[in-house]
C-alpha positions as CSV (number, residue, x, y, z in Angstrom):
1,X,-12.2,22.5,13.9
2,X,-11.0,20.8,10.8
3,X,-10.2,23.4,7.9
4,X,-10.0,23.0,3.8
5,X,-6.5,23.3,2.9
6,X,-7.9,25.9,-0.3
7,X,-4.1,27.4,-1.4
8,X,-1.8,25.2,-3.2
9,X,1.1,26.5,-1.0
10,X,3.7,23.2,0.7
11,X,2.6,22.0,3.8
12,X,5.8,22.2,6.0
13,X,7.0,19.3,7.4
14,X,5.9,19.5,10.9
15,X,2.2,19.5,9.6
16,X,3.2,15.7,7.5
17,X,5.0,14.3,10.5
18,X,3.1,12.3,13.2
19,X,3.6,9.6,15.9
20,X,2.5,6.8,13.3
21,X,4.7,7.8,10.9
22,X,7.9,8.8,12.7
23,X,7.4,5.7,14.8
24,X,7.3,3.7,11.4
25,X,10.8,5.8,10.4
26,X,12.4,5.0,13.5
27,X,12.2,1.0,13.6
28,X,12.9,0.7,10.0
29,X,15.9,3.0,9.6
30,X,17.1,1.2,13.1
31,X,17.0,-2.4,11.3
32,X,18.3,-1.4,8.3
33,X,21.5,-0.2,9.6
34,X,21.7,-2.9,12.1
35,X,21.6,-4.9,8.3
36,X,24.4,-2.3,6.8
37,X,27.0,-2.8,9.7
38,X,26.7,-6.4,8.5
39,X,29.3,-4.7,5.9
40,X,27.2,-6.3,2.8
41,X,28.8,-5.7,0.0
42,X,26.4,-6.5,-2.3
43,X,22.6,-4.1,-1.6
44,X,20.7,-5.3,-3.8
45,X,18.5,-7.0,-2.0
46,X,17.7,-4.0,0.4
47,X,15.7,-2.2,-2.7
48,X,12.9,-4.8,-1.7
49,X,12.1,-3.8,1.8
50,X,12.9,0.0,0.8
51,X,10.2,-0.2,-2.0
52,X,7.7,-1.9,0.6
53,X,8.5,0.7,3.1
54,X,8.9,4.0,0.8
55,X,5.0,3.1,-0.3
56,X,3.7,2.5,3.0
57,X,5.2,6.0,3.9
58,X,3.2,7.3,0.9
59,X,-0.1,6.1,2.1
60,X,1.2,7.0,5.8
61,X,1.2,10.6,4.5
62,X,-2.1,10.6,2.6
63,X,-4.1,9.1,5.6
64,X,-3.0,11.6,7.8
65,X,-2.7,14.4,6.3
66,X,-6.3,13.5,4.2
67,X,-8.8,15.9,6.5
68,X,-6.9,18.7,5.0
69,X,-8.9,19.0,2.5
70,X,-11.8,18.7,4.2
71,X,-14.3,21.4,5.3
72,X,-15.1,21.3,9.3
73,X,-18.5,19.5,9.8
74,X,-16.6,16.2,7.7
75,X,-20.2,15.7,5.7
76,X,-18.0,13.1,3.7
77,X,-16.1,10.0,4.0
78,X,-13.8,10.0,0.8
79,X,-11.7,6.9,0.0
80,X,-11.5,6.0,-3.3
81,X,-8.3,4.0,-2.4
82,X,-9.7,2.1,0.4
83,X,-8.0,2.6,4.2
84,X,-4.6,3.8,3.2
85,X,-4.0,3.3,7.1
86,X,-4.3,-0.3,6.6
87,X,-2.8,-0.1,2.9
88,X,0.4,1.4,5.0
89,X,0.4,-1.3,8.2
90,X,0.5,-4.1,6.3
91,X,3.3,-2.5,3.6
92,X,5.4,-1.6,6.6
93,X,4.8,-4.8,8.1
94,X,6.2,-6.8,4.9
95,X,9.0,-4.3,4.7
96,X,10.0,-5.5,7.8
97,X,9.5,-8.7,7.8
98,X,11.8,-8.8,4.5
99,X,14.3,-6.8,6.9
100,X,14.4,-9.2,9.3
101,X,15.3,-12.2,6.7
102,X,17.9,-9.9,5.3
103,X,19.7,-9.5,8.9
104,X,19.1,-13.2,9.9
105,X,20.3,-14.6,6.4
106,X,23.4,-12.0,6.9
107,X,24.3,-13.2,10.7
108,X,24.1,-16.9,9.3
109,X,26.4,-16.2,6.9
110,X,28.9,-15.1,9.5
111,X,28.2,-17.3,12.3
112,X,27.5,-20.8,10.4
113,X,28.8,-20.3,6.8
114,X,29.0,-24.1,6.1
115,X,24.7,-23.8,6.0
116,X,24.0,-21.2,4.0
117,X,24.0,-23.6,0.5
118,X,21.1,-25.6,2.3
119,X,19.3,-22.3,3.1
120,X,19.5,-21.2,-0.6
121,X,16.3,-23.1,-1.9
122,X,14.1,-21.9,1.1
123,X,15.4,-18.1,1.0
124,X,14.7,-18.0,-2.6
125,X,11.2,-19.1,-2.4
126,X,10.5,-16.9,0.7
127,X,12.1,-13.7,-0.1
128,X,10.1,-13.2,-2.7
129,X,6.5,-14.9,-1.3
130,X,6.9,-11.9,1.5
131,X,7.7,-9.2,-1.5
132,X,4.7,-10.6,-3.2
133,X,2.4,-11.0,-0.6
134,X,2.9,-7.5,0.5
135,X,1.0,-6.3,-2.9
136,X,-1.6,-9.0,-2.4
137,X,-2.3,-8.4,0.8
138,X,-3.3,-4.3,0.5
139,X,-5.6,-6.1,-1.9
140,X,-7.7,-8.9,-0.6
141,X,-10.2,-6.8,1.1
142,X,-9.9,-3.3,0.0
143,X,-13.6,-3.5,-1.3
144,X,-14.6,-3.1,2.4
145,X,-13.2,0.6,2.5
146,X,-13.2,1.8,-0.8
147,X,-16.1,3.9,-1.3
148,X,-17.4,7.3,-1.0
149,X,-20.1,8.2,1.8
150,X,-22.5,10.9,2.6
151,X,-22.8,11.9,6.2
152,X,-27.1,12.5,6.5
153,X,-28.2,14.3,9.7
154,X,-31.8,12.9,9.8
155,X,-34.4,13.5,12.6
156,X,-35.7,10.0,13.9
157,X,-38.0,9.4,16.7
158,X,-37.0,12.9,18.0
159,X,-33.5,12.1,17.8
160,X,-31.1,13.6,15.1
161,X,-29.4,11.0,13.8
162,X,-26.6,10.5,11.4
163,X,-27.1,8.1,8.6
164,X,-23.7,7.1,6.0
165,X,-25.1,7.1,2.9
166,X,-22.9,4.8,0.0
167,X,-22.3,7.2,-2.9
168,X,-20.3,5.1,-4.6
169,X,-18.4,1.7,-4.1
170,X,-17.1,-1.3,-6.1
171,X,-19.9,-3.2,-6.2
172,X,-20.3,-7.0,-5.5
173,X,-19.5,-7.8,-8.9
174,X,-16.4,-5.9,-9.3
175,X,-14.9,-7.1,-6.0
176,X,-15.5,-10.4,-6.6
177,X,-13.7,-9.9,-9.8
178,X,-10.6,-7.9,-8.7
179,X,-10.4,-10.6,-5.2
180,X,-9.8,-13.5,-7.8
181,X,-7.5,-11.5,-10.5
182,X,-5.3,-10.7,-7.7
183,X,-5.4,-14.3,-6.1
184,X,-4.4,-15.3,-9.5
185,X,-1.9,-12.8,-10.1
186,X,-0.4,-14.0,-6.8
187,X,-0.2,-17.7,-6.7
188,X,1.1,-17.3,-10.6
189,X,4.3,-15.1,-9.4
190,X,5.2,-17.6,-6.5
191,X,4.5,-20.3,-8.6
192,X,6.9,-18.8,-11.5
193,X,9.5,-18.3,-8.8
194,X,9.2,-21.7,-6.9
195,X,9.9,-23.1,-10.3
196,X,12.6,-21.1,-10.9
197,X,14.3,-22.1,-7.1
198,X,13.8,-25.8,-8.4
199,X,14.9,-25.6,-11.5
200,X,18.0,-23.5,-9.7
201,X,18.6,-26.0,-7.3
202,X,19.1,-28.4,-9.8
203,X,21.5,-26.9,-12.2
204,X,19.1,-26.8,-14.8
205,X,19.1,-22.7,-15.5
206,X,21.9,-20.2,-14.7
207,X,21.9,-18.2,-11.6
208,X,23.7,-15.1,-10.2
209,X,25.9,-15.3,-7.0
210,X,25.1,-12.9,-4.3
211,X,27.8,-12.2,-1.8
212,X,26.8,-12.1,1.7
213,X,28.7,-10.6,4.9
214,X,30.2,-14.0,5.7
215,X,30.9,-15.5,2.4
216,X,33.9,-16.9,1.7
217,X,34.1,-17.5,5.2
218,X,35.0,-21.6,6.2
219,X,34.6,-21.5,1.9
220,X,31.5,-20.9,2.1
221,X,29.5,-19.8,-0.8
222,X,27.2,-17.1,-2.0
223,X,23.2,-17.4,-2.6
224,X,22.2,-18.2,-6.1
225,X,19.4,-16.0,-6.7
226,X,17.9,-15.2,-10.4
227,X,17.7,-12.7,-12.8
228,X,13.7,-12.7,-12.7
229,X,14.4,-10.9,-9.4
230,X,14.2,-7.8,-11.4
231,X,10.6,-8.9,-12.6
232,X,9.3,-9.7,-9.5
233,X,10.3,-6.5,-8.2
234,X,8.9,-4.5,-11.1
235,X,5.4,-6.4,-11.6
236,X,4.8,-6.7,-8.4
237,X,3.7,-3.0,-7.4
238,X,3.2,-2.0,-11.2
239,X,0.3,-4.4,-10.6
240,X,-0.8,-3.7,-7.6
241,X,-1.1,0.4,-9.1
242,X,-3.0,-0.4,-11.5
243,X,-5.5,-2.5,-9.7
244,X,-5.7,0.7,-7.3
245,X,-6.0,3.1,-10.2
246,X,-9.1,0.8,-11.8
247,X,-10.3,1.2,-8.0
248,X,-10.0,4.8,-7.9
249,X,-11.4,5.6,-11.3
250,X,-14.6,3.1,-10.3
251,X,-14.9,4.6,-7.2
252,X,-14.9,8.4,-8.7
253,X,-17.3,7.4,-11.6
254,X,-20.7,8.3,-9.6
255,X,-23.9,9.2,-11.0
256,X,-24.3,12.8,-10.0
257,X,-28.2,12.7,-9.7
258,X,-27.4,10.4,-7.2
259,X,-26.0,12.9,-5.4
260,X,-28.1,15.5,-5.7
261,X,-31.4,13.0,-4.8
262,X,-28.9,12.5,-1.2
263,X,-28.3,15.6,-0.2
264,X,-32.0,17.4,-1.6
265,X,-33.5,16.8,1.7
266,X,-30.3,19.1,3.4
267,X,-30.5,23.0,3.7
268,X,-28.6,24.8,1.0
269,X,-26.5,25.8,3.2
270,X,-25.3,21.8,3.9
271,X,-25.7,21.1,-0.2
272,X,-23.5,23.6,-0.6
273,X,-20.9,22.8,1.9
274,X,-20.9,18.8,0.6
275,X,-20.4,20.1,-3.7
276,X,-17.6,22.3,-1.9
277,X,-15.9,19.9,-0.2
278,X,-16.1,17.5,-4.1
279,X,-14.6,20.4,-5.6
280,X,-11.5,20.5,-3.0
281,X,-11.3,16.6,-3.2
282,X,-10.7,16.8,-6.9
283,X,-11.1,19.5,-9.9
284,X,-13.4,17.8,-12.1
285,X,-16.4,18.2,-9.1
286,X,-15.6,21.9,-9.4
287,X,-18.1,22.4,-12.3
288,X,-21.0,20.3,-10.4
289,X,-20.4,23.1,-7.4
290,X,-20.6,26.2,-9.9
291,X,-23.7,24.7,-11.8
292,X,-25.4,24.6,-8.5
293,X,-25.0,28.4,-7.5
């Protein structure tokens, strides 16, 4: 049975931990020191990945640890920020998929310096399409899963039945909206830095060399990469945060005589329980729960 977590004491860190999220530790901290005994001297590039990963432990955390805060019958579904399980797969997945470029780019550089110049253009342009797409991708269907629910036990042909009742959502309207202002905001940053990689590759805009394991070696040189690096990596998840903080202040917004017309067919007992478990899911529901006593 599934208890409210009602003191505002630490949970220790046994009670964060699990499988999912220690498994997710494991293979990322293995890769990135397989990447750091590449002796790079240069790490900038590894704040990428990190900042992939280090959200996709953040959501990790919340879905797992979410029940907490939940009273034992689980009357309601609450996820005003959509399936942060699937938020965290797919940051952890472009984490390491950016991790995996790193180490292959670094054992080229060793093992065939003499291509790494030809590689330049194309690492450029993909490095940051993964980054990007990372952000994107927690987006493109989030309206699915962002929404609050009621769980209604109703009697149907003899048969109790439980019936999700939407309590608040997106809407079709605001979906469609937020799906094409983050297709747009996607195809604009890759097609800022695909310009940048051209007009890189031809001399036409300074760039800043980035020293990799093996350069030098066979006179090889470093990748040219660019100074709006540092803006991809900022606008990137700034974006993405606040698209997820419109979300969660849309999703939150609900008409409260909704809610009371859902749950008026419940004993007062079960009305009760549902305004109790608001007011543990956020502060500003405890005033609904006192009006009603």
């Amino acid at each position: 049975m599934k208890e409210n977590n009602s003191n505002d004491e630490p949970l220790p860190l046994k009670d964060i931990l699990n499988e999912n999220l220690l498994r997710d530790m494991i293979l990322f901290v293995v890769l990135f020191l397989f990447i750091l005994t590449q002796l790079w001297n240069d790490l900038f590039l590894l704040i990428y990945p990190l900042i992939l990963f280090t959200l996709s432990m953040t959501f990790r955390i919340i879905n797992t640890n979410k029940w907490r805060v939940y009273l034992a019958n689980g009357m309601i579904i609450y996820n005003p920020l959509g399936s942060e399980k699937k938020i965290a797969d797919r940051l952890f997945f472009s984490s390491m998929l950016l991790l995996i470029l790193l180490f292959w780019i670094g054992s080229e550089s060793i093992s065939h310096p003499q291509l790494i110049d030809d590689y330049n253009f194309y690492f450029n342009i993909l490095f940051i399409l993964i980054y990007t797409f990372g952000f994107y991708w927690i987006l493109i269907d989030i309206w699915k899963y962002a929404k609050i629910e009621i769980l209604i036990r109703e009697e149907r042909e003899t048969q109790n039945q439980n019936i999700n009742k939407v309590l608040s959502s997106l809407g079709r309207e605001k979906s469609i909206h937020l799906s094409i202002i983050n297709l747009i905001a996607f195809i604009v940053l890759n097609g800022v830095n695909v310009l940048i990689a051209v007009l890189m590759h031809f001399n036409l805009i300074s760039s800043i060399p980035y020293y990799l394991p093996g350069t030098g070696i066979e006179g090889s040189l470093p990748l040219d990469i660019s100074i709006f690096y540092l803006f991809f990596m900022i606008i990137s998840p700034c974006l993405t945060g606040l698209f997820l903080l419109i979300i969660y202040r849309k999703i939150q917004d609900f008409d409260i005589d909704v809610l009371n017309d859902m749950i008026q067919s419940l004993p007062e007992s079960e009305r009760n329980e549902i305004l109790l478990n608001f007011s543990n899911l956020n502060k500003k529901y405890n005033n609904i729960f006192n009006q009603q006593q």
